[in-house]
py3Dmol code that shows the C-alpha trace and the ligand (Angstrom):
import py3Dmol

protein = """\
ATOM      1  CA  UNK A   1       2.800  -0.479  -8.004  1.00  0.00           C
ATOM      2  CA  UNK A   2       4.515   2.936  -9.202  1.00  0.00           C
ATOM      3  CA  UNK A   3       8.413   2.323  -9.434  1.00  0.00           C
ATOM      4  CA  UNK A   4       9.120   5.039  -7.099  1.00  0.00           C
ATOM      5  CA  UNK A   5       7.070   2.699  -4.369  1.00  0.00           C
ATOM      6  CA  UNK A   6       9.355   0.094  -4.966  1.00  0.00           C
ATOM      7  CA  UNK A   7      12.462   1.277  -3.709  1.00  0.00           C
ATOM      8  CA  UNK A   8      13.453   1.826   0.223  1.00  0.00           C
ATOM      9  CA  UNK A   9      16.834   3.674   0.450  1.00  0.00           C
ATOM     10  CA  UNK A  10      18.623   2.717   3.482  1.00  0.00           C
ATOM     11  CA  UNK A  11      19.321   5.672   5.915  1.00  0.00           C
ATOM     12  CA  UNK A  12      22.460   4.011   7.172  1.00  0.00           C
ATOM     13  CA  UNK A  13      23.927   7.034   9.007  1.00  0.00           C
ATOM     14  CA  UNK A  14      25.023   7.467  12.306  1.00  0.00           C
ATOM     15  CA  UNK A  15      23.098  10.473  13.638  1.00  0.00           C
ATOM     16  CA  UNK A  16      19.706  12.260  13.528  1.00  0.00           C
ATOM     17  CA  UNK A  17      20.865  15.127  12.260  1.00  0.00           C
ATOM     18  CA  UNK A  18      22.604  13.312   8.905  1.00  0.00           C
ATOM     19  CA  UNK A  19      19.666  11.179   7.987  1.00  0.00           C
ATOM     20  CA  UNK A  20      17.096  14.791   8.484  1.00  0.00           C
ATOM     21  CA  UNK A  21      19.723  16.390   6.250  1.00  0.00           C
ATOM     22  CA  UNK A  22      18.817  13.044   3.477  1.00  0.00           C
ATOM     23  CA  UNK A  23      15.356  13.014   3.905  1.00  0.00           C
ATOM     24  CA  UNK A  24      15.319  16.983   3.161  1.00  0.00           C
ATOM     25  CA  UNK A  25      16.989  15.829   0.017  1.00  0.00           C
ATOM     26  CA  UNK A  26      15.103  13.103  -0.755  1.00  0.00           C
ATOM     27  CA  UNK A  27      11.734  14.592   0.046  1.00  0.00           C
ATOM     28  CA  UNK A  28       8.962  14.045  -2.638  1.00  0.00           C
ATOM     29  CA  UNK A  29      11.230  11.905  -4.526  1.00  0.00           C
ATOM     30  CA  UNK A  30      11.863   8.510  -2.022  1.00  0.00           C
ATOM     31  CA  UNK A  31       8.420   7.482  -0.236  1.00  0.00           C
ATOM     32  CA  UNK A  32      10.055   4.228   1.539  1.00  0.00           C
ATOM     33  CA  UNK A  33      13.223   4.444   3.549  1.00  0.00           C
ATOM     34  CA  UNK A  34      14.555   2.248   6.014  1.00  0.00           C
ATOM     35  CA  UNK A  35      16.354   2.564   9.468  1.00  0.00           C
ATOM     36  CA  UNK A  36      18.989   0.202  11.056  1.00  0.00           C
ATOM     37  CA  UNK A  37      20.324  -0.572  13.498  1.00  0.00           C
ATOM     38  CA  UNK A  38      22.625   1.908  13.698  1.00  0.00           C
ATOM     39  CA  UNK A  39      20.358   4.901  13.649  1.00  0.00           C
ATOM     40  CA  UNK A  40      17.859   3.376  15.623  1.00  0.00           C
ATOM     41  CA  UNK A  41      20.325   2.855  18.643  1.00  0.00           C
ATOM     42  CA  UNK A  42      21.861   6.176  18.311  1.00  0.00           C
ATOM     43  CA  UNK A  43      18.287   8.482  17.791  1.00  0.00           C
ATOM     44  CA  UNK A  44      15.754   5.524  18.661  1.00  0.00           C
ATOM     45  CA  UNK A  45      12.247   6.894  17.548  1.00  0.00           C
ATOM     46  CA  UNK A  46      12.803  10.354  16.494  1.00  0.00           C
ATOM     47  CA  UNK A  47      14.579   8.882  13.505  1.00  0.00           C
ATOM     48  CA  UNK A  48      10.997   7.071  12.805  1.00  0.00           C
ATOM     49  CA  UNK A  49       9.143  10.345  13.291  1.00  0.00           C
ATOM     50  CA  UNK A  50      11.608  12.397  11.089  1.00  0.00           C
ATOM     51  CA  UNK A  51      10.827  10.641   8.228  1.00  0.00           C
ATOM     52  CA  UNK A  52       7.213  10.349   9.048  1.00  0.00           C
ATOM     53  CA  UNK A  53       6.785  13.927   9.597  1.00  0.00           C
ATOM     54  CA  UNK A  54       8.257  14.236   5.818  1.00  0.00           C
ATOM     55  CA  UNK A  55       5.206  11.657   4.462  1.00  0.00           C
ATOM     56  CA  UNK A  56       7.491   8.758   3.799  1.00  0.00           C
ATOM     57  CA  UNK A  57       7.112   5.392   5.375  1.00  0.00           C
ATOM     58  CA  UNK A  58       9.456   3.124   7.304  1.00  0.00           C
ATOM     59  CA  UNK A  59      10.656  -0.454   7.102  1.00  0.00           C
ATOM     60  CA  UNK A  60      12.486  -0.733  10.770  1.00  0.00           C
ATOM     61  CA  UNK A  61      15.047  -3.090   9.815  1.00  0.00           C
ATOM     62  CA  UNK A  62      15.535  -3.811  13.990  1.00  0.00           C
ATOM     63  CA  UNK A  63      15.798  -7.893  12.712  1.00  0.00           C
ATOM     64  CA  UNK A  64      14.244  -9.143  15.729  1.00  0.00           C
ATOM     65  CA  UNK A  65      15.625 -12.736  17.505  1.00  0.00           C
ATOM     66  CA  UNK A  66      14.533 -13.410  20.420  1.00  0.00           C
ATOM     67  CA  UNK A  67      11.761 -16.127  22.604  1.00  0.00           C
ATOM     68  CA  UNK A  68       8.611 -15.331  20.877  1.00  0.00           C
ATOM     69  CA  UNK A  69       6.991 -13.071  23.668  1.00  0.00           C
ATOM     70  CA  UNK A  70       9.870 -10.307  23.582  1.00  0.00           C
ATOM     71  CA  UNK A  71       9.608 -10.801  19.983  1.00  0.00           C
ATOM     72  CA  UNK A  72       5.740  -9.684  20.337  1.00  0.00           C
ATOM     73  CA  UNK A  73       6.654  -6.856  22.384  1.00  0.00           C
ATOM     74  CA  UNK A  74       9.077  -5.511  20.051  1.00  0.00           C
ATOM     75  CA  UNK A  75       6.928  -6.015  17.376  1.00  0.00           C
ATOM     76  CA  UNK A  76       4.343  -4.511  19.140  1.00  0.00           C
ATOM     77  CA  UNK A  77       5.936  -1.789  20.194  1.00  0.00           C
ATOM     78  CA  UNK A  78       7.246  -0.963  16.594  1.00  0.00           C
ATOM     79  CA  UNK A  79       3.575  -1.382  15.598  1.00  0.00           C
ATOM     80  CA  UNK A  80       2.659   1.605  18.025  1.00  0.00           C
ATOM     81  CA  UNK A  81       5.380   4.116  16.190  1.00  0.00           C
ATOM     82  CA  UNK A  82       3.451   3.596  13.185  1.00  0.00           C
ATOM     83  CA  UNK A  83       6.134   1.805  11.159  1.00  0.00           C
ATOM     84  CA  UNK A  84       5.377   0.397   7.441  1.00  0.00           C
ATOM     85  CA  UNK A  85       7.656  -3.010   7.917  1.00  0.00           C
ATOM     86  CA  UNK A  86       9.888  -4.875  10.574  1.00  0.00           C
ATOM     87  CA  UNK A  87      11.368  -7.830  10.180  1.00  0.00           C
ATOM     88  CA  UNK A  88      12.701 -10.662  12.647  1.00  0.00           C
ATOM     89  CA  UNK A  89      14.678 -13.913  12.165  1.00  0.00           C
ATOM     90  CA  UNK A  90      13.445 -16.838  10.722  1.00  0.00           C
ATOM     91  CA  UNK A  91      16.219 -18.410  12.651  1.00  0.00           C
ATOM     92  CA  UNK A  92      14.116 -17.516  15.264  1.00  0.00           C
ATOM     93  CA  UNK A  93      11.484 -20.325  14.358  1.00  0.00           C
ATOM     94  CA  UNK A  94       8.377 -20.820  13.777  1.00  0.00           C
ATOM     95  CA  UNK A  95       6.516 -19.688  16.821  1.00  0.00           C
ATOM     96  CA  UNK A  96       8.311 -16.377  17.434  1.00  0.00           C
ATOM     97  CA  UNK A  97       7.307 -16.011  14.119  1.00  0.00           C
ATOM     98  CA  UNK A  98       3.548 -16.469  14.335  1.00  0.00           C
ATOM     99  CA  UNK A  99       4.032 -14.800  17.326  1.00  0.00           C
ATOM    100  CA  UNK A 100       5.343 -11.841  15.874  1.00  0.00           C
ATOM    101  CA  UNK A 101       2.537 -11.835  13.043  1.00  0.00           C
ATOM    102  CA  UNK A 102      -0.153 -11.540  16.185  1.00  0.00           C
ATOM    103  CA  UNK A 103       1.206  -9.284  18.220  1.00  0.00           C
ATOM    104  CA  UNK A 104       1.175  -6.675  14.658  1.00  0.00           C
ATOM    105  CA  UNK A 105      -2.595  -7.778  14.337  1.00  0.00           C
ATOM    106  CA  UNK A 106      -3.435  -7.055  17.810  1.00  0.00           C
ATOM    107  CA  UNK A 107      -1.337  -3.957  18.361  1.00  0.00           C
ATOM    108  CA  UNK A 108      -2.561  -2.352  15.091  1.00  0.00           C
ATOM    109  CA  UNK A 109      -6.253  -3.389  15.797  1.00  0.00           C
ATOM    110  CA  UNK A 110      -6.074  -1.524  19.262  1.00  0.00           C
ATOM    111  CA  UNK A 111      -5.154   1.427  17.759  1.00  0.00           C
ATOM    112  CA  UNK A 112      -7.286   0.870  14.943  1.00  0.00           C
ATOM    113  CA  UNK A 113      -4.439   0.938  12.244  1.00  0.00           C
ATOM    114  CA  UNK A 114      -3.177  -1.125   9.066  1.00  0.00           C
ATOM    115  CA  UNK A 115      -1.003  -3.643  10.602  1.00  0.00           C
ATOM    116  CA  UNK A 116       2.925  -3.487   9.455  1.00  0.00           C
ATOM    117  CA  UNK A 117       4.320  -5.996   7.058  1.00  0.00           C
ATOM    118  CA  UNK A 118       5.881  -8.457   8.798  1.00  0.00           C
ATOM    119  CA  UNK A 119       9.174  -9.675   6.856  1.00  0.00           C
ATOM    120  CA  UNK A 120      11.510 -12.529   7.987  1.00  0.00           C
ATOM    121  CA  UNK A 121      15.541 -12.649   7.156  1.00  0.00           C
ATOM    122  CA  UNK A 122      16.641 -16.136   5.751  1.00  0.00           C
ATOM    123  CA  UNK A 123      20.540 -16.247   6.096  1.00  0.00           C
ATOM    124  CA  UNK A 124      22.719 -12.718   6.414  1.00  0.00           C
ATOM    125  CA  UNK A 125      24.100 -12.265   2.958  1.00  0.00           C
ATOM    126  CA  UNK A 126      27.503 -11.768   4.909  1.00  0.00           C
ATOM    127  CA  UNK A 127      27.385 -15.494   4.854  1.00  0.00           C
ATOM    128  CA  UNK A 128      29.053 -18.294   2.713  1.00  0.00           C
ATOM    129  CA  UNK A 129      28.508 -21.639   2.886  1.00  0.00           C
ATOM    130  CA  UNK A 130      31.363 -22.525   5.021  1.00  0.00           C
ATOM    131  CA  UNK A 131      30.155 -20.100   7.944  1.00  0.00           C
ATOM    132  CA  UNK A 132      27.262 -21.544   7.759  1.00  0.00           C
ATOM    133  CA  UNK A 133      28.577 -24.912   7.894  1.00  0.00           C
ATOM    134  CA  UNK A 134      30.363 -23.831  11.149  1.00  0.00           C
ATOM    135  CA  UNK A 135      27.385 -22.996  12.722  1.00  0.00           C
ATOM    136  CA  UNK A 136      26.049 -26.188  11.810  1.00  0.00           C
ATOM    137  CA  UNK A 137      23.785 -26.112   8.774  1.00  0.00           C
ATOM    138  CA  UNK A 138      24.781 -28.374   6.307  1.00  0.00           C
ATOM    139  CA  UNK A 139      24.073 -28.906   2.509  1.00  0.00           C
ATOM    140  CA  UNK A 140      23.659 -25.722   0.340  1.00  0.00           C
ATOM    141  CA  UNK A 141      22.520 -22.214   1.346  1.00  0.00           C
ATOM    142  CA  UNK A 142      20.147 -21.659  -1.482  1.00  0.00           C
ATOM    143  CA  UNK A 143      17.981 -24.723   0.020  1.00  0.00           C
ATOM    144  CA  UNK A 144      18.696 -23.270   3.730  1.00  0.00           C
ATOM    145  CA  UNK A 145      17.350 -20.130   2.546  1.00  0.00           C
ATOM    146  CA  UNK A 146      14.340 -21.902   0.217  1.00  0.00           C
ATOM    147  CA  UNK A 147      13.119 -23.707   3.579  1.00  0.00           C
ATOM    148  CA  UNK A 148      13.638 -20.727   5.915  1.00  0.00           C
ATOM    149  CA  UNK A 149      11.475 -19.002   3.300  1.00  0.00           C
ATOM    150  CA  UNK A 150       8.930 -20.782   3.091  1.00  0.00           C
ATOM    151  CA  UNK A 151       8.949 -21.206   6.787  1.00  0.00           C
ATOM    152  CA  UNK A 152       8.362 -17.742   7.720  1.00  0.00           C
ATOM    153  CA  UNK A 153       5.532 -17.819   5.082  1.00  0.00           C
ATOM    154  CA  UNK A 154       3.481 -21.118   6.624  1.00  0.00           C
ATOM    155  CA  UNK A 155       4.044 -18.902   9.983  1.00  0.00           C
ATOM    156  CA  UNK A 156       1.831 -16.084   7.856  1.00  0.00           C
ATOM    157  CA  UNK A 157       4.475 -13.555   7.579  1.00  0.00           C
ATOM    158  CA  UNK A 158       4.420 -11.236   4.640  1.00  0.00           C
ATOM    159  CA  UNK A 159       7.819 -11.677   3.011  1.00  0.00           C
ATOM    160  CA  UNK A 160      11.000 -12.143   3.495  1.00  0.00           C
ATOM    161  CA  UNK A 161      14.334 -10.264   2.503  1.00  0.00           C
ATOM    162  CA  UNK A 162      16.675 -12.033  -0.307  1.00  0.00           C
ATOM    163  CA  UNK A 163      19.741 -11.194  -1.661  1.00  0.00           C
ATOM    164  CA  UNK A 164      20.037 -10.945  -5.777  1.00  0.00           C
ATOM    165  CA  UNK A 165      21.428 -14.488  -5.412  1.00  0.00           C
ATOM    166  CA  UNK A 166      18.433 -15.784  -4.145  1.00  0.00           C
ATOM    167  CA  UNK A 167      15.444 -13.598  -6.099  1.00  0.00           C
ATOM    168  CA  UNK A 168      14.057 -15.325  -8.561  1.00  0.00           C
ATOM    169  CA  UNK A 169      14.223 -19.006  -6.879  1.00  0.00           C
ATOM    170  CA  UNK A 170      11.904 -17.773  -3.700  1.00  0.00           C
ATOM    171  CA  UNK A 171       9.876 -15.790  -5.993  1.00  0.00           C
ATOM    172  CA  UNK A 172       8.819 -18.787  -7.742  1.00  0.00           C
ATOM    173  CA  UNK A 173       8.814 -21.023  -4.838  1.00  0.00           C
ATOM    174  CA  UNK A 174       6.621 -18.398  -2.722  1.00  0.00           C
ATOM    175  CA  UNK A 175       4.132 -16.727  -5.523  1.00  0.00           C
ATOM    176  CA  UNK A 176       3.220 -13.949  -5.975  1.00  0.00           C
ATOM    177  CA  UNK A 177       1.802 -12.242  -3.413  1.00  0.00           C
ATOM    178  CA  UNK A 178       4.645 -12.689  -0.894  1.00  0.00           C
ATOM    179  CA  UNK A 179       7.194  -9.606  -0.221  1.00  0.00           C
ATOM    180  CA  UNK A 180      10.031 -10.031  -1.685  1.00  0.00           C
ATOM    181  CA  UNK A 181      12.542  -6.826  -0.023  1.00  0.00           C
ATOM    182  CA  UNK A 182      16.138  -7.359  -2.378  1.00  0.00           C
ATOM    183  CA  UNK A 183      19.220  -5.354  -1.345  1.00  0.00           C
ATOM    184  CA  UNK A 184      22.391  -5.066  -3.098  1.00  0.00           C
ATOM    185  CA  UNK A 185      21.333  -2.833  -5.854  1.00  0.00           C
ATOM    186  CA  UNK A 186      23.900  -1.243  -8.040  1.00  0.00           C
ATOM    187  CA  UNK A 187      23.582   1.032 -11.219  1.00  0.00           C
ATOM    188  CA  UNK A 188      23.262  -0.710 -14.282  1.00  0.00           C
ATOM    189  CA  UNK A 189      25.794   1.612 -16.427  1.00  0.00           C
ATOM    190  CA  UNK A 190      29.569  -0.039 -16.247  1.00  0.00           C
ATOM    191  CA  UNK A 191      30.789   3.398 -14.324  1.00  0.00           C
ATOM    192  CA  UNK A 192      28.025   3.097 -12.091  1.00  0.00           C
ATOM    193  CA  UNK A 193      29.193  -0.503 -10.866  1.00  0.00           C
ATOM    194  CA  UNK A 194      30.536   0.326  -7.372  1.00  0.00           C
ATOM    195  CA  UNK A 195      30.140  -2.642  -5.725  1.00  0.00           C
ATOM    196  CA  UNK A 196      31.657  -1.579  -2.402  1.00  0.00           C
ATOM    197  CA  UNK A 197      31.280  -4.658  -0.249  1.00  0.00           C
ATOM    198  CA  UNK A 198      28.106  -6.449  -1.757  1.00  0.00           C
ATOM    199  CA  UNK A 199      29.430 -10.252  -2.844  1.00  0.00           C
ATOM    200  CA  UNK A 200      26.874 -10.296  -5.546  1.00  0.00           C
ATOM    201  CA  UNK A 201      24.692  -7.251  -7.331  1.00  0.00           C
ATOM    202  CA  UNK A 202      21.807  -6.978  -9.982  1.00  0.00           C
ATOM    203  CA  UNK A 203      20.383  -3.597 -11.446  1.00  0.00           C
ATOM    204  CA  UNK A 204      17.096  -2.310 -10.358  1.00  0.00           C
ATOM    205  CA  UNK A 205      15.625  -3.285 -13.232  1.00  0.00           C
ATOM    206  CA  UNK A 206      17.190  -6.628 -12.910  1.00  0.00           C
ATOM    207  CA  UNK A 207      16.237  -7.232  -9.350  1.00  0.00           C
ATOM    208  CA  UNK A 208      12.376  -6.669 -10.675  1.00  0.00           C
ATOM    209  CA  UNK A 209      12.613  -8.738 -13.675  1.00  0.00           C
ATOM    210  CA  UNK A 210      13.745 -11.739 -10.780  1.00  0.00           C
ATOM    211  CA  UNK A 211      10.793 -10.795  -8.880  1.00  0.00           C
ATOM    212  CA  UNK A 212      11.854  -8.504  -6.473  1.00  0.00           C
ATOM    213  CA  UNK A 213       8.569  -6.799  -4.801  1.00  0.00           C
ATOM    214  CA  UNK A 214      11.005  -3.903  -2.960  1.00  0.00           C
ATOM    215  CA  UNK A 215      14.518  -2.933  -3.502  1.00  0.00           C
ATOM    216  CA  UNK A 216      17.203  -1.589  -0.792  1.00  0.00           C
ATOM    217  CA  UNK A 217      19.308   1.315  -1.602  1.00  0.00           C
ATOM    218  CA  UNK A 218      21.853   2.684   0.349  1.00  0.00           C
ATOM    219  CA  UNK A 219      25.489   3.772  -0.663  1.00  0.00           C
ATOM    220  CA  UNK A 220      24.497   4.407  -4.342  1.00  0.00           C
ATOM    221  CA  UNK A 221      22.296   6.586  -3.089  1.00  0.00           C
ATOM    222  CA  UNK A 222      23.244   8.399  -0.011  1.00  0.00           C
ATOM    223  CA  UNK A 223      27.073   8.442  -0.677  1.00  0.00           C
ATOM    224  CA  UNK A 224      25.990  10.074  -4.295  1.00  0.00           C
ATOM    225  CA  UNK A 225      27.100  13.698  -4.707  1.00  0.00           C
ATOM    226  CA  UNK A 226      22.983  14.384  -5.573  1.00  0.00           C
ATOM    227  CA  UNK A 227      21.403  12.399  -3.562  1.00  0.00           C
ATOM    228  CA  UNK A 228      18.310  13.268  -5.596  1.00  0.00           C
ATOM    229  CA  UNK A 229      19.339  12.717  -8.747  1.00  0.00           C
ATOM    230  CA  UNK A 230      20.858   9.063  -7.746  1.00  0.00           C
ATOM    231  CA  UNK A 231      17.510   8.174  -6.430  1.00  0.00           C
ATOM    232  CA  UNK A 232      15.838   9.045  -9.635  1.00  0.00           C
ATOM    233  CA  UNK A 233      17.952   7.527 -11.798  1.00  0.00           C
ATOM    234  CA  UNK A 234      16.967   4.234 -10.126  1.00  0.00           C
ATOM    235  CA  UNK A 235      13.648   4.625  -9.927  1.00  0.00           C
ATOM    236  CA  UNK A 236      13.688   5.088 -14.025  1.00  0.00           C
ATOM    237  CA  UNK A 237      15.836   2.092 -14.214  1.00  0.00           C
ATOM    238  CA  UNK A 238      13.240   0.208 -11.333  1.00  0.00           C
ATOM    239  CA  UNK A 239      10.333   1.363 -14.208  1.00  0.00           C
ATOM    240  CA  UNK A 240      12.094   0.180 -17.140  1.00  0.00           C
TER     241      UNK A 240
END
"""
ligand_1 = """\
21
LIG
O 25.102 -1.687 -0.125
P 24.017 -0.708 0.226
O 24.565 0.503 0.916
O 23.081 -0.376 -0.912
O 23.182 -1.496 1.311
C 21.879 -1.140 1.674
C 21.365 -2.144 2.657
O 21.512 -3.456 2.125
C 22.117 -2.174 3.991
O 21.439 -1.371 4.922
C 22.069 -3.626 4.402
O 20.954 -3.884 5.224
C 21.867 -4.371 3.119
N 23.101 -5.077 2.721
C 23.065 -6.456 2.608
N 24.206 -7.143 2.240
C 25.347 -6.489 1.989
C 25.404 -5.083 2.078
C 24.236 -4.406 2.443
O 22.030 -7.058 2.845
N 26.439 -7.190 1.654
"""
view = py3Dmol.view(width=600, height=400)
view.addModel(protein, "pdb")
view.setStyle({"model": 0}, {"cartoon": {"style": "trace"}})
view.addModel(ligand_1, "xyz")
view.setStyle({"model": 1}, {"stick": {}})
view.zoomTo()
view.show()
């Protein structure tokens, strides 16, 4: 895969009009991006269109939870805007997850497109072992996530979104053709380091060498004075 495939910058802005002023920046030189649930609840599909119009793809990161057949309509519906990836919760289980995985089949085979990649999110990185503990998960997160993981893959999804903490262990426990979308990207220059609130970084290159299929971008980029530049810089680093 080219680098510049490999990263998604995240359009986490609150309006229409901000993200169409970043994809007009970013045009030509970002071919993934992906929308939230922020921008998705304040513009809804236009946001999707906006970037399609512009040639790029989206991952709609909507991170569906829900009984399996609102789950399929989601999905389905997502499926119908033309989207690149969703994801939902593997917290969800296993059936809303094989659920999920049909309804993109069926939906893209009525309208005689590729299906979307259908991604599943182990444990928010917002959380620690102790939260999780509260909510009632014992032992250690890394295993939580591990059997989450490989969960969502027995349910035929196509991936699964992992924090830098958590890379390389599901890439070796999953193989190789599983999706493996890692946020928490940050420059790999010492002035570059902004961590801003990420608990635990790695470099693009980094983040590939653990076996990172995609990488999330979003302050480093889109808080960058040159957008452009920023985005550039990181796809070199994603290459080397
Ligand atoms: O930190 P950055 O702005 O690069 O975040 C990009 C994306 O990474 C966010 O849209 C969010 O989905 C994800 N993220 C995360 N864990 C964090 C911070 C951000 O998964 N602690």
């Amino acid at each position: 895969m080219a680098p510049r495939d490999r990263l998604i910058v995240a359009l986490d802005v609150p309006s229409l009009a901000e993200a169409e002023r970043l994809l007009d920046r970013l045009e030509g030189q970002v071919t993934h991006f992906k929308i939230g649930s922020q921008l998705f609840t304040a513009s809804g599909p236009a946001a999707v269109l906006a970037v399609q119009k512009r040639g790029a793809e989206v991952f709609l990161d909507l991170k569906f939870h829900d009984i399996p057949s609102t789950v399929a309509g989601a999905v389905a519906a997502a499926t119908r805007l033309g989207v690149w990836m969703l994801n939902v919760h593997a917290s969800g289980g296993a059936e809303m997850m094989r659920t999920a995985h049909r309804a993109a089949l069926e939906a893209a085979d009525r309208q005689n497109t590729s299906p979307p990649l259908v991604i599943a999110v182990t444990v928010l990185t917002s959380l620690d072992e102790a939260a999780l503990g509260a909510l009632g998960v014992r032992g250690p997160l890394a295993d939580h996530v591990e059997a989450l993981a490989s969960l969502a893959q027995q349910a035929g999804l196509d991936g699964v979104v992992a924090s830098p903490r958590e890379t390389a262990r599901l890439r070796a426990r999953c193989g190789r053709a599983f999706a493996i979308v890692t946020p928490g990207i940050r420059g790999a220059e010492p002035g570059q380091a902004k961590r801003d609130d990420q608990a635990r970084t790695l470099s693009a290159a980094g983040a590939i060498a653990a076996g990172a299929t995609y990488i999330v971008v979003g302050r480093p980029i889109i808080g960058a004075p040159d957008p452009r530049s920023a985005a550039a810089r990181i796809v070199a680093e994603a290459g080397g």
